[in-house]
N, C-alpha and C positions, 0 to 999 in steps of 0.2 A: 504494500500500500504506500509505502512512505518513499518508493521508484516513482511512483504516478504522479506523486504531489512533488516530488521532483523535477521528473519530467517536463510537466504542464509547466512549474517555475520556469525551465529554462528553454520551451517555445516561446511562453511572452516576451520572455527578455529576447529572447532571438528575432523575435518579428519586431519588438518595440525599438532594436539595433539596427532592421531593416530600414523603419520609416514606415512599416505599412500600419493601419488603423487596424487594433485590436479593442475589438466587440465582443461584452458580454456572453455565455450562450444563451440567456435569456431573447438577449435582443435578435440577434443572430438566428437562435431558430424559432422567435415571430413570423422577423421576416421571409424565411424560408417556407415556414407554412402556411404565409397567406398568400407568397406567388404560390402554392401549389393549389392552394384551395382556389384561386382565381382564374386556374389554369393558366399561367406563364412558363416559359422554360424557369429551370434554374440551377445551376452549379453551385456545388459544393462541394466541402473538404473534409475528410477525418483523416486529420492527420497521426493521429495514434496508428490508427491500421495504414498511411500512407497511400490514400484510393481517394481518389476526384469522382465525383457522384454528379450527374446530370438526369436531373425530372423533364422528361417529354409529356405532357399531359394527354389523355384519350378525348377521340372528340364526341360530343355533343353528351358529358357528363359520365362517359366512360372513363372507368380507370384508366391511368398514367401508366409508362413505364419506366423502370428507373437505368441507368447504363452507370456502370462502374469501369475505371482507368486504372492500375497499380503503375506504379513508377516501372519503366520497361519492360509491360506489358499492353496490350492492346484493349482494345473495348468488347467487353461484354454485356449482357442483359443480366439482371437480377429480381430480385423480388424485395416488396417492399417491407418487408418483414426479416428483411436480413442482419445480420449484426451489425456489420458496414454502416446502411444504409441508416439503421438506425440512431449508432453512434455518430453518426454525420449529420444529422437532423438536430439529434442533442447538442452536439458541441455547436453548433450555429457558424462555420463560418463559411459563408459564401467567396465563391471564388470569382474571376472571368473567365469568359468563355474559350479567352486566347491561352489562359493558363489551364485548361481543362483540354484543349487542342493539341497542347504541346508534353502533356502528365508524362503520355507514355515513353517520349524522351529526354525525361528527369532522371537521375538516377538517385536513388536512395541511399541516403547515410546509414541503413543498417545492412549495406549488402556486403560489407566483410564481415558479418558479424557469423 
């Protein structure tokens, strides 16, 4: 437990050393659920599991689908009840769509691990 609460410390700091805006996950996954609920695309990030999440909504009130990115890995479909997806929705943070284009050739800090 006291790895996680590490962890999490040392993404803020890391993104707060980037410059980018860190958001709540309250606020974060509002706004993630009410583009979903209004049907808009929308990108997002769990970064714990290192997977970029993208909501395509279904039309005319049909379920969405969700497409998951792993760092050098390609795009796949999923479901909306997956751990990912889930923990992606909780942590709130929205991505762009340029950074959810390019996931797959990011490479990940845990891959000597």
């Amino acid at each position: 437990m006291a790895y996680l609460v590490v962890w999490g410390f040392f993404r803020i700091l890391q993104n707060m050393i980037q410059g980018l805006k860190v958001t709540t996950s309250f606020e974060g996954r509002e706004q993630i659920l009410e583009k979903i609920r209004t049907g808009k695309i929308v990108y997002f990030e769990n970064s714990f599991e290192e997977v970029a999440l993208k909501y395509i909504p279904g039309e005319h009130g049909k379920l969405g689908k969700y497409f998951a990115k792993y760092y050098d890995c390609d795009e796949y479909e999923t479901v909306y009840w997956s751990k990912v997806v889930c923990e992606g929705e909780l942590e709130g943070r929205i991505i762009k769509k340029s950074k959810y284009d390019n996931y797959h050739l990011l490479e990940s800090y845990l891959k000597d691990r």
